[in-house]
N, C-alpha and C positions, 0 to 999 in steps of 0.2 A: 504493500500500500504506500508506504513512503519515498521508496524509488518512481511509484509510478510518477506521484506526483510531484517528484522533483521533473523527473524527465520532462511531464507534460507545463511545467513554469521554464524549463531550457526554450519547449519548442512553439511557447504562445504567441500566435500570430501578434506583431508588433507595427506600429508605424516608425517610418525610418529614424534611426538616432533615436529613441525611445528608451532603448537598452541603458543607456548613460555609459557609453567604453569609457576606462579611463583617459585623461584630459594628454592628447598627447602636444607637445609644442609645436608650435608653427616657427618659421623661418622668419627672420627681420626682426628681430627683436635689438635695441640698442645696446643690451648689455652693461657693464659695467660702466660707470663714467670715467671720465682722463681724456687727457686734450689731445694724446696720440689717437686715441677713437674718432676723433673728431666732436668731439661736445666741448659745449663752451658756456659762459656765465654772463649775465648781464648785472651792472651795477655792483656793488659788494668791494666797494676799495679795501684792498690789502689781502685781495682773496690768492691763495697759493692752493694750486694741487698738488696731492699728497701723493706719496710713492705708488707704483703703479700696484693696483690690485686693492689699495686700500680706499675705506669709504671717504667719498668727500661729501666734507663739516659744512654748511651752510649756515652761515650769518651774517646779521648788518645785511639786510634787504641784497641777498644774492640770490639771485636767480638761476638755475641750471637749464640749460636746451641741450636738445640730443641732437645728431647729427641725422638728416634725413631717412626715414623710417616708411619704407615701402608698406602699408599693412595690407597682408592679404586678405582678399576678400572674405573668404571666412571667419574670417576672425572674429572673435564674439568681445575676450578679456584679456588687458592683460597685465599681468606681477610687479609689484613695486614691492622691493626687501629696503625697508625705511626706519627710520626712529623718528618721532616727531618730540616724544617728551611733552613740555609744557605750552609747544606751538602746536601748529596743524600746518600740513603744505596741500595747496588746490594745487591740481593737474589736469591740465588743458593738452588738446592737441593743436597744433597752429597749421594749418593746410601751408605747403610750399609755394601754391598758385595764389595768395594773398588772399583767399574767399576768410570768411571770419572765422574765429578761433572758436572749438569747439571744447566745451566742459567736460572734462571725465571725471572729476569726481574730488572730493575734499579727502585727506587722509589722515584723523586724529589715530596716534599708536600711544608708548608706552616711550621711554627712553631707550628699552633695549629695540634690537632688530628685530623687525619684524615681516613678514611678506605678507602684503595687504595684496589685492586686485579693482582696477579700476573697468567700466565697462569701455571699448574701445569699435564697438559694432556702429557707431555712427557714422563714423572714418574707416569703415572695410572700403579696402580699393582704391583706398588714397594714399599717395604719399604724405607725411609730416613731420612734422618736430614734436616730441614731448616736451610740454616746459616744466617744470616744478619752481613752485614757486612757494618758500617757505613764509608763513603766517606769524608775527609773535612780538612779543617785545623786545627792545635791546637788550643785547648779549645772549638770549636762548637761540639755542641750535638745533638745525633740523638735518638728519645725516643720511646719507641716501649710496647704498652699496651697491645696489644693481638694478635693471631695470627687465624684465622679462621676467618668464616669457610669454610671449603670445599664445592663445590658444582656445580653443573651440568647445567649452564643455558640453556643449548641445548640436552636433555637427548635422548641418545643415537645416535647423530651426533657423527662424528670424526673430529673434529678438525686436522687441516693441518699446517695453521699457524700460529703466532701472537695470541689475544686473545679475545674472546666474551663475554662480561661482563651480566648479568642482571642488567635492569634499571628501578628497582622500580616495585609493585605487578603488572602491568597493561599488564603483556603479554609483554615485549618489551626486546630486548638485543641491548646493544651500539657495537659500535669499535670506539676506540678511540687513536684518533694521528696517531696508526701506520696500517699498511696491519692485515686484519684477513683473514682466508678459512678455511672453514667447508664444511663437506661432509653430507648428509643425509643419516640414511640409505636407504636398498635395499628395494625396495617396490613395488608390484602388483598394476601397476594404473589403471589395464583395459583397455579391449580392444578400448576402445571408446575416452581416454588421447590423448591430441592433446598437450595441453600444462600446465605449473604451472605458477602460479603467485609468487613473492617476493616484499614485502611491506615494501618500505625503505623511509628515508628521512633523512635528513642533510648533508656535505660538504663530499664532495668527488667524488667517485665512484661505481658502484656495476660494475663486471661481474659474468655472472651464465651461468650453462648450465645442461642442462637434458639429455642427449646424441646425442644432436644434436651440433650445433656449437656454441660460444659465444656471448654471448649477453650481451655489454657494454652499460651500460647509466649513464649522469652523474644524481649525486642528485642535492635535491633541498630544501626546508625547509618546502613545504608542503608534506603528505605522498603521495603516488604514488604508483600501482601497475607495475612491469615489468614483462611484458608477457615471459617467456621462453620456446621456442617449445619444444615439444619429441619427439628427433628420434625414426624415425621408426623403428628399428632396435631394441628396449630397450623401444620401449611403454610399455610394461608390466611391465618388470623390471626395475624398475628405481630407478636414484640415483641423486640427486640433489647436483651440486658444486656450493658453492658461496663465491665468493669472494671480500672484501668491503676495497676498501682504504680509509680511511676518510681524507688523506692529512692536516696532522697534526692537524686537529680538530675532529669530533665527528659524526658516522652514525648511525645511530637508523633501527633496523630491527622491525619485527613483524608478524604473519602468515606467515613464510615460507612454502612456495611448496603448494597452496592450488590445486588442480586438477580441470582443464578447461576440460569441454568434450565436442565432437559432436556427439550431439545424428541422430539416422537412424530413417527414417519417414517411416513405412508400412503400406499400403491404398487398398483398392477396392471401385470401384465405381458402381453404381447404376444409371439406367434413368428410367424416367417417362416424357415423351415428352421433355421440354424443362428442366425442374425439374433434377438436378444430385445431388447425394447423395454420398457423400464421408466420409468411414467410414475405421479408422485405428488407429493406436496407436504411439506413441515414444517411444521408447526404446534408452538408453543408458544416460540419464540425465534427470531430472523432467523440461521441456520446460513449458509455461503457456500458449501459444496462437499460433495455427495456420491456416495460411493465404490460402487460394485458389484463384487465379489469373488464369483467363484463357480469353484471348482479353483482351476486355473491364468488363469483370464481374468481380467482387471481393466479397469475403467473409470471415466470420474470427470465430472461435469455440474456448473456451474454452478447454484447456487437463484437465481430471478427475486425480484422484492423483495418478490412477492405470495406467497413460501415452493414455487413450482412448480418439479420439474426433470421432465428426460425426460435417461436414460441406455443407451446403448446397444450392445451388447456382444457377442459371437459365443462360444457355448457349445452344449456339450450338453448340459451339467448343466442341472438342473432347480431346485436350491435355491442361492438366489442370495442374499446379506446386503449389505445396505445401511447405509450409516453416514454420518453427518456430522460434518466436519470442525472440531472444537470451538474456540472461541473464551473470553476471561478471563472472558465473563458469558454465554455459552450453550453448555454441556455436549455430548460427544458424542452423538448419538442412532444408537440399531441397531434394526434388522427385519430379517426373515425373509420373502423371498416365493418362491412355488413357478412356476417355468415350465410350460410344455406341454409335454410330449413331443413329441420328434423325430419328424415319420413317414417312415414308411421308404416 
């Protein structure tokens, strides 16, 4: 029982990037700062960079820019290893074609180092500069070791707002403090899609929708599947929005959009006096057990891997209902089939 249903959470139908693979880096990233890199500082009299490799100190209103930063399109986020201490540094992106500078994000830490992540999907596809620009009173320092890397925790989602972070190799992406929303791409779910799942847990909020309506629920700290229907209209093509406010703390996603189906039960039946034989298949999701109810008689078959059962059952009734026995990503399925009369 427990292998099965590992196997069958391996092989559940998913939409793409859903799985959460671990975050792997993207190319172009600035890297460490130093002037052999090409980075360089605005303002900040009496500013010296420090031996190669090591963090440079930020103070007395200095500025750091990084040397032209191709980002790839995909790019979702990317890694600042920072101390801010008792300042805060905002990081913008500056486009190199002089269009306006774009916000990535404020970064309050701790004194020591830390790798924070800023969202940088605004600026996919563009070249620019990161600026940091530390925040504070005189004499506090804001110290900045490296700058990457780039990288896609949700590959090939669009990103809408705010930002989705990965949280560690295990399949999982955070939000955190503020609102995020990501779009899935477009995706063939089948005809047989009723609805997806999203597997969330900690403080806040999720809403999602699959083209039907919204569907808000709050979190909680254990994880939790939320069912989200698909409209009808877009069962085949679908595109999954979600949106997570963690209300100033922390939401953890994982398997986004796995695909829930209702499979269709097709049967004929057979008699031999009171003996009926019911022989058909499921189609539209790998169901494991179905049921035959007809009065008072019951009976129940195994489905073969190729969706066939044969169930068989002593009755006189004539209308017999069939069902299968639902599972977290294939819905129960019901029919209706008519036996032969009794002869006398």
């Amino acid at each position: 029982m427990i292998a099965f249903a590992v196997a069958a959470a391996l092989t559940a139908p998913m939409l793409p990037g859903g799985d959460v693979p671990a975050a792997t880096p993207l190319p172009g990233a600035p890297g460490v700062p130093s002037a052999e890199a090409g980075w360089t500082v605005r303002g900040g009299a009496g500013f010296a960079w420090p031996g190669a490799g090591a963090p440079v100190r930020l103070n007395d209103n200095t500025t750091l820019v990084s040397p032209d930063v191709a980002v790839p399109p995909e790019a979702q986020a990317l890694g600042v290893r920072i101390a801010t201490g008792a300042a805060f540094a905002v990081i913008v992106a500056e486009p190199v074609d002089g269009s306006p500078r774009v916000a990535l994000g404020t970064v309050e830490t701790s004194a020591a180092l830390t790798t924070t992540t800023v969202p940088v999907w605004r600026v996919a596809g563009r070249t620019v500069r990161i600026v940091i620009d530390p925040v504070g009173a005189l004499g506090e320092v804001v110290t900045v070791a490296d700058v990457g890397p780039l990288s896609a925790p949700l590959p090939g989602w669009t990103p809408t707002a705010g930002l989705v972070e990965a949280a560690g190799p295990r399949g999982i992406v955070a939000v955190r403090r503020e609102p995020a929303a990501v779009t899935s791409p477009t995706a063939d779910a089948g005809r047989y899609a009723r609805a997806v799942l999203v597997r969330v847990r900690g403080t806040g909020t999720l809403r999602a929708r699959a083209g039907g309506g919204w569907v808000v629920r709050p979190l909680d700290r254990r994880w939790r599947d939320v069912r989200v229907p698909v409209g009808p209209a877009r069962r085949r093509a679908l595109a999954l929005q979600v949106r997570i406010d963690p209300d100033g703390g922390v939401a953890f996603a994982r398997r986004l959009g796995v695909i829930v189906r209702r499979p269709v039960v097709r049967a004929g039946v057979r008699r031999r006096g009171l003996r009926v034989v019911v022989r058909g298949r499921v189609v539209g999701c790998p169901a494991r057990v179905v049921r035959a109810t007809a009065a008072r008689a019951h009976a129940s078959a195994r489905v073969g891997r190729r969706g066939g059962f044969t169930v068989r059952l002593a009755t006189r009734q004539r209308r017999i209902t069939l069902a299968t026995v639902g599972t977290p990503t294939c819905e129960p399925g019901r029919a209706r089939v008519t036996a032969p009369p009794v002869r006398r």
